[in-house]
C-alpha positions in Angstrom: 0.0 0.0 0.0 1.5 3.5 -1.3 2.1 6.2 1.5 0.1 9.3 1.2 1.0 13.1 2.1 -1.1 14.8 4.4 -2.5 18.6 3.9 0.8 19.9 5.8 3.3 18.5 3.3 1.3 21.1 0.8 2.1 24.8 -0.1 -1.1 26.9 1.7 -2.1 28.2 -1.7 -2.3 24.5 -3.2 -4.0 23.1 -0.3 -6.8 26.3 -1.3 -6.6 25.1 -5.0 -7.8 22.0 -4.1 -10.2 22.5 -1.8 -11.8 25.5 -4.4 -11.6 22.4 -7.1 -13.3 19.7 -4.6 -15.9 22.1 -4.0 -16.7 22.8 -7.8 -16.4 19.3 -8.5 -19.9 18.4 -9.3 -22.3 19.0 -12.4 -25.2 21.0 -10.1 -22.4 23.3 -8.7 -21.3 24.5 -12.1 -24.4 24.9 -13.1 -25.4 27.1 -9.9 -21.7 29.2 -10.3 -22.8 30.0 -13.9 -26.6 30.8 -13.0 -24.8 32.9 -10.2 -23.2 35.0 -12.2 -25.5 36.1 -14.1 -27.6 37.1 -11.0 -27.4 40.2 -8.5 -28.1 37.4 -6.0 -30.9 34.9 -5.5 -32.7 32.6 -3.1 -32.3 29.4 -2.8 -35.5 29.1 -4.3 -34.5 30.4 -7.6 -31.9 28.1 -8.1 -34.1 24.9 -7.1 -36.5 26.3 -10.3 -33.4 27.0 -12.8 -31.3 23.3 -11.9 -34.9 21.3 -11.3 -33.3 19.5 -8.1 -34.8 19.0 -4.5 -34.7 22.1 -2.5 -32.5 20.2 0.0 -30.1 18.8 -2.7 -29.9 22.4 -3.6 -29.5 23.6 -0.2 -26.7 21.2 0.3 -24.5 22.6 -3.3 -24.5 25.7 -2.0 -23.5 25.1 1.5 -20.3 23.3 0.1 -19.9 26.5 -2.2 -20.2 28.6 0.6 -17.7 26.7 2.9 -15.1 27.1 0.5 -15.7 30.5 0.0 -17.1 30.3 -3.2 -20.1 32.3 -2.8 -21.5 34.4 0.0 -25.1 33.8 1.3 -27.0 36.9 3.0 -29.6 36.3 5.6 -33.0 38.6 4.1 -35.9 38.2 5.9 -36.8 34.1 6.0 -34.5 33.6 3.1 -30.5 33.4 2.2 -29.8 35.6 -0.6 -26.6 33.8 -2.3 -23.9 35.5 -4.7 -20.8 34.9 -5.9 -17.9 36.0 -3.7 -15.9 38.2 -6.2 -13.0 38.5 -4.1 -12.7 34.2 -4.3 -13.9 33.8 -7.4 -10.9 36.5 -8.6 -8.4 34.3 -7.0 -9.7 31.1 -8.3 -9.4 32.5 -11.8 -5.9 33.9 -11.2 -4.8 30.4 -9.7 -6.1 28.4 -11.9 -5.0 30.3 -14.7 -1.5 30.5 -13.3 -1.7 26.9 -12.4 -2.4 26.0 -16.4 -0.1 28.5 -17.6 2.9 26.5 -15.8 1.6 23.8 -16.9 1.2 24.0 -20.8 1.8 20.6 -22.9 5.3 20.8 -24.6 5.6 20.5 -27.9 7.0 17.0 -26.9 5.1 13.7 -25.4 6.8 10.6 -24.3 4.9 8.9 -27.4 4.2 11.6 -29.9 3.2 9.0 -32.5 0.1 7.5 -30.6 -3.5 8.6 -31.6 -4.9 10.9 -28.8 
């Protein structure tokens, strides 16, 4: 059985990469980032009508987005009015496009003459 590293043996900013990535790792919560961003803010409601899930399914995608930092939720009234946080959502773009800027394919591959 292969040894693992654990969180500490990780720069701090990968360790946030990851968790950012974990957290939009599933098909609802890219689907409620890009109805997000087209909104001011919304209720949870809204976004139960635009994905057509269960209001709790719903409730739990956005409680992982919002642990992570990913959007901000505002208490109005009896509802949570959600948004994108713009401040995370500036450094997930930065990261992840520094991360695939260092990490462009070379020209190269260790079998260039296989089909893809």
């Amino acid at each position: 059985m292969g040894s693992t590293k654990n969180s500490g043996d990780y720069s701090p900013e990968v360790v946030q990469w990851a968790s950012w990535a974990k957290a939009l790792a599933h098909p609802a919560r890219i689907e409620i980032i890009r109805f997000l961003s087209r909104q001011e803010s919304c209720v949870c409601s809204a976004v139960v009508d635009q994905l057509d899930l269960a209001q709790s399914t719903v409730s739990q995608h956005l409680k992982a987005l919002k642990q992570a930092g990913i959007i901000r939720g505002t208490i109005s009234g009896t509802q949570v009015c959600y948004c994108l946080d713009p401040e995370t959502w500036a450094q997930i773009r930065l990261g992840w496009n520094t991360l695939f800027d260092q990490c462009a394919p070379q020209l190269l591959c260790c079998a260039p003459d296989e089909p893809k």
